[in-house]
Every structure is written in structure tokens, then in C-alpha cells.
C-alpha beads as a LAMMPS data file, in Angstrom:
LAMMPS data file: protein, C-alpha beads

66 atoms
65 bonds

1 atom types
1 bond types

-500.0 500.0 xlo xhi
-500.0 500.0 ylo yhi
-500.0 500.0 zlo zhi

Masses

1 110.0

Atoms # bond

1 1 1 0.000 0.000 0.000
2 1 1 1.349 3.425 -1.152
3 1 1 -1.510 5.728 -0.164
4 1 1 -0.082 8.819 1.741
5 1 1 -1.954 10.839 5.235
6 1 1 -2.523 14.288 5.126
7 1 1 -1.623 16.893 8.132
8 1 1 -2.454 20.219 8.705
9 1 1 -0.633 22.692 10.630
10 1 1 -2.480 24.119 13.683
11 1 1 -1.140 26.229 16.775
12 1 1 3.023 24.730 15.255
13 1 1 1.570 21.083 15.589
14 1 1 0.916 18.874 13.047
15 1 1 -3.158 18.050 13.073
16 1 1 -4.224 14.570 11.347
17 1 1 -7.130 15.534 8.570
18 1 1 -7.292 12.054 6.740
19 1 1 -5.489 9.016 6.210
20 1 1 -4.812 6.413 3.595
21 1 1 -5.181 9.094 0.934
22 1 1 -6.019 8.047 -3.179
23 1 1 -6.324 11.273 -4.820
24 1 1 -5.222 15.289 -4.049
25 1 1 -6.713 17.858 -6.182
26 1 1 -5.402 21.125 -6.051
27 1 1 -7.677 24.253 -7.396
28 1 1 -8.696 27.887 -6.398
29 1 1 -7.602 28.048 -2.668
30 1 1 -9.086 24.389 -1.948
31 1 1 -7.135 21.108 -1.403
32 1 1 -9.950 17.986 -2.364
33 1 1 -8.690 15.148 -0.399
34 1 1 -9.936 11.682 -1.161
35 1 1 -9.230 8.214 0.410
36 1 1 -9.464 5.120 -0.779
37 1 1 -13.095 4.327 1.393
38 1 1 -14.018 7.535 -0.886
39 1 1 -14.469 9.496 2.174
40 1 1 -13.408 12.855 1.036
41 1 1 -12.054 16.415 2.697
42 1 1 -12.435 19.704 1.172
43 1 1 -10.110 22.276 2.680
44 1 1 -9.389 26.026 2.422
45 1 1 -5.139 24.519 2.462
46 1 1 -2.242 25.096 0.289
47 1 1 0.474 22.071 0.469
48 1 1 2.958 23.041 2.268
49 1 1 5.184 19.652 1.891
50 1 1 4.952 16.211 0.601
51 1 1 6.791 13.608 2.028
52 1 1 7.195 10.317 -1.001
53 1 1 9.076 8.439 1.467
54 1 1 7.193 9.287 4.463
55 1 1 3.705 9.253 2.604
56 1 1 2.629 12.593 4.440
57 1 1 1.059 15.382 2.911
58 1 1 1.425 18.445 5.138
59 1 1 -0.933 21.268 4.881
60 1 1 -1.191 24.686 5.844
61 1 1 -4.652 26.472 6.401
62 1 1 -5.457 29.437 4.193
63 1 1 -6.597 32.391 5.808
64 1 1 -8.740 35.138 3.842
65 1 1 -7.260 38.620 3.538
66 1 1 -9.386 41.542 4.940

Bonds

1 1 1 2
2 1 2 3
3 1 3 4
4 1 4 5
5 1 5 6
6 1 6 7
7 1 7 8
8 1 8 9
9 1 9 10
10 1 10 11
11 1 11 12
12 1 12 13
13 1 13 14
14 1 14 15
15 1 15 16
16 1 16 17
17 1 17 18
18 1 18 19
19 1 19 20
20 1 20 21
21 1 21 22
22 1 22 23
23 1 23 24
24 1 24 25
25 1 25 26
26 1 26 27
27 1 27 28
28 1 28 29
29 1 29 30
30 1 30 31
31 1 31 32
32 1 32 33
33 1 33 34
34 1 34 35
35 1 35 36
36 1 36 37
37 1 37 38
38 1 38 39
39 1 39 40
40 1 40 41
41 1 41 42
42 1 42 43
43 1 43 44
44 1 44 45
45 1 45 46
46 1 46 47
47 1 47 48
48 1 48 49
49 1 49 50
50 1 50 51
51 1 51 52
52 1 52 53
53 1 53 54
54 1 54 55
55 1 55 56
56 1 56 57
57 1 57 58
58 1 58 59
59 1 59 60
60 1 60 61
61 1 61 62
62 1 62 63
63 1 63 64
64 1 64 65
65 1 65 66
């Protein structure tokens, strides 16, 4: 099994969002996370890193500009 888990950065710690992840889609602000039981994750993330070895995704929140 190659499928990677995703982490997002809260408060300098790294928060688990989903695990045994299948598919990323990047677009307009949003990360689409999808796992292989097609439960799925949208979040308001940019990738921040991406681990091949590891299989970790690490995310960082997006925050809107007032």
C-alpha cells in the first residue's frame, strides 16, 4: 500500500485531517482530499510539503485577507 496521510498545521503542531489518501486535487484556494473508502475532505489549504518516502502530505490552512 502506497496511499499517503494528510496533516495540517495548527497552533506549530501537526493536526491529522485524513489518512490512507487516493487522490489530491489542487484548485482555487481548496485542497480535495480523497481516500481510498471515498471518504473525502475539502479544505481552504495550500500544500505546504509532501513527504514520497514518508507518505505525508502536510498542509497549511489558508486564511482570507481583509
Amino acid at each position: 500500500m502506497c496511499e499517503s496521510a494528510a496533516y495540517i498545521i495548527r497552533d506549530g503542531k501537526e493536526e491529522l485531517v485524513l489518512e490512507s489518501i487516493d487522490l489530491l486535487e489542487n484548485e482555487d484556494g481548496h485542497v480535495r482530499l480523497v481516500n481510498m473508502f471515498g471518504e473525502e475532505k475539502d479544505l481552504k489549504a495550500r500544500v505546504k510539503a509532501l513527504s514520497l518516502v514518508e507518505h505525508k502530505i502536510i498542509l497549511e490552512p489558508l486564511q482570507d485577507v481583509t
